[in-house]
N, C-alpha and C positions, 0 to 999 in steps of 0.2 A: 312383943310387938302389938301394937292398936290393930284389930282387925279392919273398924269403923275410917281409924286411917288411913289403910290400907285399901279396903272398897272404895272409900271418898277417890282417893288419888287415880284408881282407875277409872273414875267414873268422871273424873274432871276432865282427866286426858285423853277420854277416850279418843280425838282427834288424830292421836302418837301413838305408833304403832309402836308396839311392846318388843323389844329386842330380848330384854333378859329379867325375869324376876328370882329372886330369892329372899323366899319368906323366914330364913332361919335368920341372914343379918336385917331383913329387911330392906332391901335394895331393888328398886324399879329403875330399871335404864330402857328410854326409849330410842326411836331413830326419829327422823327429822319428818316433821309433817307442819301443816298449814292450819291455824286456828281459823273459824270461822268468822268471817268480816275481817281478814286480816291481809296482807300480802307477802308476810314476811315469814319464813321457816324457820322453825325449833326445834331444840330436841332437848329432853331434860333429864334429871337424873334425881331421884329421890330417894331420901335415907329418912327411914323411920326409925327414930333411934331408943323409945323408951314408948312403955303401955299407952302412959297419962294421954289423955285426949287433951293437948294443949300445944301452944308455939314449939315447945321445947323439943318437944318429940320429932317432928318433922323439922328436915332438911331440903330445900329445892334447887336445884343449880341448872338453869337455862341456859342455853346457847344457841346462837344461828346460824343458819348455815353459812354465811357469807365471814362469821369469825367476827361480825360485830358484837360489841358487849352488851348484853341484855340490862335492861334498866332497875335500879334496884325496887323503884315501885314495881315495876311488871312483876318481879320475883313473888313480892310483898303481894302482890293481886289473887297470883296462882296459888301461897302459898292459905291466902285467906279463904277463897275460895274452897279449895279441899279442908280445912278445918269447919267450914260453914255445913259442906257437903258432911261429912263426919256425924259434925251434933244432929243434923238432923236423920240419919241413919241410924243414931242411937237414939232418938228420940222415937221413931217408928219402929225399935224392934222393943222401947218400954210396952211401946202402947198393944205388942199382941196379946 
């Protein structure tokens, strides 16, 4: 598992409250919470599936609470987001 992945994701979400983590398969599952400037509830679920700091590795799967289907770009938002958040997490622990 990516640590930097791992950090990023928490640090995206921080908005979702953490229901269940496990760092062995790497699996984050939140409960439903409210992004900020948003009005609509989510909850998501993430599987970090391999080291590499890349697409590949991270999985994001959103849902809302009303059971409508989350957008494939919102997915693509969140999921770039945490990879962004990532590099630069490994970029600031190059530079200590």
């Amino acid at each position: 598992m990516n640590r930097y992945l791992w950090n990023a994701t928490l640090d995206v979400l921080e908005f979702l409250p953490v229901q269940s983590v496990d760092p062995f398969t790497g699996v984050i599952v939140t409960g439903y919470g409210t992004p900020p400037g948003s009005g609509r509830s989510y909850r998501a679920t993430v599987h970090i599936k391999d080291p590499a700091l890349d697409a590949r590795s991270l999985n994001v799967s959103l849902q809302t609470k009303g059971g409508r289907p989350v957008s494939a770009s919102t997915t693509r938002a969140v999921e770039d987001a945490i990879l962004s958040r990532a590099r630069q997490l490994r970029i600031a622990d190059k530079n200590l």
